[in-house]
N, C-alpha and C positions, 0 to 999 in steps of 0.2 A: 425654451422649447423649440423654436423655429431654429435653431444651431443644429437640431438635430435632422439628417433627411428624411427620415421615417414618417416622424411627426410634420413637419414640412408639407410632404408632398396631400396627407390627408387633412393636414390643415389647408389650404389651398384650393384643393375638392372641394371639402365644407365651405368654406367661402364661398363657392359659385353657385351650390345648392342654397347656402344662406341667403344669399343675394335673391336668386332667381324665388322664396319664398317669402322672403320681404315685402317684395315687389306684390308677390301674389298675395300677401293680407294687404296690404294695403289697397290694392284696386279692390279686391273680393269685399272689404269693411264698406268703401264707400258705394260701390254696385247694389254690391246686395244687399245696404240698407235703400236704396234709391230702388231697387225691385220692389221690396218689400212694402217699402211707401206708395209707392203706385202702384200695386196688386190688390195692397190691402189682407189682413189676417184670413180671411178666408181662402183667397185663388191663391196667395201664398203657402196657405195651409195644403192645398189642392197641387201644387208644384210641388210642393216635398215628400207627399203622398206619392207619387209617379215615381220620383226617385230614389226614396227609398222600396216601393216594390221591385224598380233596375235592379239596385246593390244587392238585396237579397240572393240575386242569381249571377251577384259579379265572380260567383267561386268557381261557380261553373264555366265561367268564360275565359278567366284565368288557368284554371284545373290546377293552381297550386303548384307554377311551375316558377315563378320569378328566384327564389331562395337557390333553386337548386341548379338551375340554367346558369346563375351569377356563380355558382359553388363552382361547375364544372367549366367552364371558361377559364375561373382563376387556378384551377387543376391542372386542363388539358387546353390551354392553348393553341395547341396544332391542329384539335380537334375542330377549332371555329364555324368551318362552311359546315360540319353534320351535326354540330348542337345548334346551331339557329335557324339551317336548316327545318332539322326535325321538333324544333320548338314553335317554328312558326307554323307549323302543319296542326300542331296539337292547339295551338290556340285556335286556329280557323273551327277546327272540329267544336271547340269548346266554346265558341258564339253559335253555332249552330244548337248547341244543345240547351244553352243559354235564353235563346231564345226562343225556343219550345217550351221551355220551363215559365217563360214571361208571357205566352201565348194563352199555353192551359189557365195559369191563375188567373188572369184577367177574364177569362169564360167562364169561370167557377165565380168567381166573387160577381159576375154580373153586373160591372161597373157602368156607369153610365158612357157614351159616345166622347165626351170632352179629355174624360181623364182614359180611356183606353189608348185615343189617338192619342195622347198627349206620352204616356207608356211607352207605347210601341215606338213614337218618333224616337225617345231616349233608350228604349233596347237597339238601336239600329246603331249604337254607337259603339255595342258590344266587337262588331266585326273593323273596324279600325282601333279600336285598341291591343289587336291581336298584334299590329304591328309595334307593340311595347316590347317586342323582342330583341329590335335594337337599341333599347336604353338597359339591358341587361347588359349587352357590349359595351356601353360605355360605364355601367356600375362595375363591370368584372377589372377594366380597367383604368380605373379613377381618374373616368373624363367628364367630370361631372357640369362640364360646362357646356358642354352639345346638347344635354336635357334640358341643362336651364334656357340656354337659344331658344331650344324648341318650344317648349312650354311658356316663355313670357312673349315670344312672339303672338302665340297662340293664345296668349290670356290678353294681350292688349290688343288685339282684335276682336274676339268677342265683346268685349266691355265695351269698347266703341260701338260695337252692335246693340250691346243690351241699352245705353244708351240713347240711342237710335229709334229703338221701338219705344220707349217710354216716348218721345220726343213727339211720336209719331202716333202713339195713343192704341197700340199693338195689341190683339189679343192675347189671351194666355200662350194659346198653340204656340206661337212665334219665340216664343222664351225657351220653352224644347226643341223649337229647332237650331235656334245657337249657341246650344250646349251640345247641340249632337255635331253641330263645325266646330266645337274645338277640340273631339275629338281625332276628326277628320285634319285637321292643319296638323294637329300633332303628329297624329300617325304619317303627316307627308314630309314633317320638318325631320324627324327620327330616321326615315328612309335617307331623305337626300343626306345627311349630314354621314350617316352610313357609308353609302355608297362613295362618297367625298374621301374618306380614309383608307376603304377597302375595296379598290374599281376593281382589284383582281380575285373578289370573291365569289364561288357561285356558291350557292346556298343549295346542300341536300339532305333529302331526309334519310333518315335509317332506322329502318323500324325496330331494329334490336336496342339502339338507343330509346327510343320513343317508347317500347316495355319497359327500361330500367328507368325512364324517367316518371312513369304512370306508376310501377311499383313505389319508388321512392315519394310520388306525392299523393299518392289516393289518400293519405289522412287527413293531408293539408287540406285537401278540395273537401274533404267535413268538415277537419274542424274551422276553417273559413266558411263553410257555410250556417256554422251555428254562430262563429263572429258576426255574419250580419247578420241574425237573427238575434243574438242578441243588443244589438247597438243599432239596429232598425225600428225591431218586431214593436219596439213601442210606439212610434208614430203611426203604424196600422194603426196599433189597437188603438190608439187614442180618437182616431178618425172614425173606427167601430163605433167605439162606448163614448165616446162625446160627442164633437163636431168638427169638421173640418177647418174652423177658426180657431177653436183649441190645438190643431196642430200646427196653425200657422204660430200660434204664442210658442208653443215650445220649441219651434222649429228655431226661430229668431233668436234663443238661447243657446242653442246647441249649436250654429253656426257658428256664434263667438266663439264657445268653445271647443270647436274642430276646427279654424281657424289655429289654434295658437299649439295644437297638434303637432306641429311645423317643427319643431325641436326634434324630439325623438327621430320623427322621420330621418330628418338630414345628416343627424349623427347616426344611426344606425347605419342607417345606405353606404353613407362615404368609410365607415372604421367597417363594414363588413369582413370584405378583403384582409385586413390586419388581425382581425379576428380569428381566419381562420387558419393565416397560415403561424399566428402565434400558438393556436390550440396543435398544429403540427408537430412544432418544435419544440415549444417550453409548456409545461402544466402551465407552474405558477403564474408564467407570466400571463396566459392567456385567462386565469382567474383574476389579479389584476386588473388584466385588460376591461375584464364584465364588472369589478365592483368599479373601476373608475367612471364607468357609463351612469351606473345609481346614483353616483356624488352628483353628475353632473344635470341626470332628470329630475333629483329631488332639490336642490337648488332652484332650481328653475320652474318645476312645479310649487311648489311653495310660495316663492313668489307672486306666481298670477293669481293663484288660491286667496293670499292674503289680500289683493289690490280685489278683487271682486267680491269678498265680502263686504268690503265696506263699500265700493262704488258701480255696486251690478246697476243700481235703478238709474242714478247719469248718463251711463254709459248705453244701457238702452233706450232711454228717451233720448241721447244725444243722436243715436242712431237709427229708431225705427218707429220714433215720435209717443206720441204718449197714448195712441192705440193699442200699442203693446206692451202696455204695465205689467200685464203678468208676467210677460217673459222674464223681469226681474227675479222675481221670486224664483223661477224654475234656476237659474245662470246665478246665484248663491248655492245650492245644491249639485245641480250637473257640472261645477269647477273642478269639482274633487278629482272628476275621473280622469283629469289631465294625468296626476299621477299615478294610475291604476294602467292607462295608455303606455305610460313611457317602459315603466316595469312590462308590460304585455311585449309592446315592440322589439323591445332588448331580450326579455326570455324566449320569444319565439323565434328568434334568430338563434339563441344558444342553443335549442333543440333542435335546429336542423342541423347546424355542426356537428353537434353528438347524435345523431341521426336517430333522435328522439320522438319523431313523428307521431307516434301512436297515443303520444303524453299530452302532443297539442292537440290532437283530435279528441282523448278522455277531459283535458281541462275546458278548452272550448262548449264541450257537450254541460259539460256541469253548468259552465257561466248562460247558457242559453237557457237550458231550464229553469235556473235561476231567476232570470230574467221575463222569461213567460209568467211563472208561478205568480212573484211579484207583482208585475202588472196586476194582472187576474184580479190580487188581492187588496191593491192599492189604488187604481187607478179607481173603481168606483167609489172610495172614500174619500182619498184627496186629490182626485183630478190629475193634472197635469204634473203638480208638483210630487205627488204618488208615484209616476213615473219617473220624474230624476232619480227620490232614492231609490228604487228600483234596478234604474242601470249603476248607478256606483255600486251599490251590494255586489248588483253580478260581475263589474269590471274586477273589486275586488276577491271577488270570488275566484275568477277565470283566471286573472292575472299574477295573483300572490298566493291568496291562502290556498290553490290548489296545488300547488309545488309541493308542500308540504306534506302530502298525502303518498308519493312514489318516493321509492329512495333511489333511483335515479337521481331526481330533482332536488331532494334535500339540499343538498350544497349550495345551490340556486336560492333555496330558499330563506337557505342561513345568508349570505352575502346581503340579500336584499334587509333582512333583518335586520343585519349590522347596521347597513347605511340608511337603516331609519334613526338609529339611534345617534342623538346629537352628540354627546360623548365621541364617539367613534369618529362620525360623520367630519369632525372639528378636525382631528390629529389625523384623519389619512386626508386630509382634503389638499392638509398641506403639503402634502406627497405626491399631487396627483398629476406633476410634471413628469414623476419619475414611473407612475404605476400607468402612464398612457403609452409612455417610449419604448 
């Protein structure tokens, strides 16, 4: 495979994303069971509470622009200073609106003093993420090792910090404010590294670009906002209708598995580029291209699936002590949606290629209702663990069995079919030197 340059150059990529997210489970495993232990289930529960209400409004601050800024990059090149120009303008707007939207809920929900501050410190994080504009330049083209600098720079400083404060016997607040510096590092390591490659850029907006790129994403910035709605909305509610220690159990679950997330991300990000300029030129190859990515999430999903069946309760008492025995239970069910994630990642990338937008915004809406409903229905009968099945219904909902519903998407959804099935799965897998190149 590496004889080949193609495959080469995005193997190479993935490599340094590989790396730079190795690095980041591994500190994040031992951190955030050492947060977790010295917070305790409840101010833990209370930390993830704040953050998931951020994410909720991370669509707004994004505006659904990342997919399509990397699209035209690797289009129009010459174009450079007035797409990230005029991307970085529309991010700025988009933490302002971001944070109005984090403003009002937290006036309406009537929160107490601890967790509003505690909020607003982590929305202030919105406006240094806007400069994630230039890690689209280096996604467009496959420098995937300026992000990883940036980001494990910026994660092994923190952790030092978070360290720090436990050491030091830190109140809650102090935890959200070094999560909101490592947004801040990040957004200074992505500039300078920027500026390093391209001193003779000036960066402009163009507002005719900035219409075509709001038309092309206003679906996204829905249906991302029903994404976090539905892979949040449950930790509110669990905070509502239980207690804020119930959410620290299930929070301590779903870290592991968001955590191990890390796959799909990396292979998506770095095969993007290939994606789409194979969907350019060859159908089949670029059909190819998307079942070989299934072989390789379902492989891989599969795997963690089966190790956490059998070793969820070791694995959380090795890491978050025997306080949170529940979290066991919930991290045997919330596993699944590893593979519901990788299939979501992969098809929401193939529908911005096929400038499918309206499909991710109709499937996303279905998985968020989904997911409300559920709770609703589950959470006051079985708790927390009501909640995991909950979100896997909906990830499978959003992710898979909605494809099947547009005939757009149909094809998409036969592919993914296929590479459920082990038959199949077996005899193209051995191909899959040939169906990546």
């Amino acid at each position: 495979m590496l004889n080949n340059q193609v495959i080469a150059k995005y193997f190479f990529n993935t490599s340094w994303l590989g790396l730079e997210k190795l690095v980041r489970i591994g500190l994040s495993i031992i951190i955030g069971a050492l947060v977790a232990r010295y917070l305790g289930p409840e101010q833990f529960g209370m930390l993830n509470f704040a953050i998931a209400m951020v994410l909720l409004f991370s669509t707004l601050s994004t505006l659904g622009l990342e997919g399509i800024i990397v699209r035209e990059l690797v289009q129009f090149p010459s174009q450079t200073e007035r797409i990230l120009g005029t991307g970085l303008v529309l991010r700025l707007i988009g933490f302002l609106l971001a944070a109005t939207g984090v403003l009002w809920v937290t006036r309406v929900l009537g929160l107490n003093s601890l967790l509003t501050s505690l909020i607003l410190v982590l929305a202030a994080g919105y406006f240094f993420q806007s400069f994630q504009v230039f890690d689209y330049y280096f996604q467009a083209h496959v420098l995937a090792r300026y992000s990883s600098y940036s980001q494990l720079l910026s994660l092994i400083f923190t952790s030092a910090a978070k360290i720090g404060l436990i050491l030091l016997n830190a109140p809650l607040i102090w935890f959200g404010v070094v999560t909101l510096s490592e947004s801040i590092l990040i957004a200074s390591f992505f500039f300078l590294f920027f500026w390093f490659m391209e001193k003779r850029v000036c960066l402009r907006f163009d507002s005719s670009l900035a219409k075509k790129f709001l038309k092309n994403s206003w679906p996204l910035i829905f249906s991302g906002a029903f994404v976090s709605i539905y892979i949040r909305i449950d930790q509110i509610m669990i905070n509502e209708m239980v207690s804020s220690s119930a959410v620290g159990y299930y929070s301590a679950a779903v870290s592991i598995c968001e955590i191990l997330y890390f796959f799909p991300m990396i292979i998506n990000t770095s095969l993007f580029p290939a994606i789409i300029q194979s969907q350019q030129s060859d159908k089949n190859h670029y059909r190819n291209r998307q079942q070989s990515l299934y072989y390789l999430l379902i492989l891989f999903s599969l795997g963690t699936i089966l190790f956490f069946l059998f070793f969820s309760k070791p694995v959380v008492y090795l890491l978050f002590g025997h306080n949170y025995h529940s979290a066991a239970d919930v991290l045997r069910i919330y596993i699944w949606t590893s593979l519901f994630v990788g299939f979501g990642v992969t098809s929401e990338r193939t529908l911005l290629v096929e400038n499918l937008q309206h499909i991710s915004l109709l499937r996303t809406l279905l998985g968020g209702a989904t997911n409300v409903i559920l709770n609703l229905l589950f959470i006051p009968r079985w708790g927390i663990v009501g909640a995991a099945w909950a979100t896997v219904i909906a990830q499978a909902v959003a992710c898979y069995l909605s494809l099947a519903l547009f005939k757009e998407t149909r094809e998409t959804f036969i592919l993914m079919s296929e590479s459920l099935n082990p038959f199949h799965f077996v005899k193209k897998f051995r191909n899959l030197p040939k169906l990546i190149a």
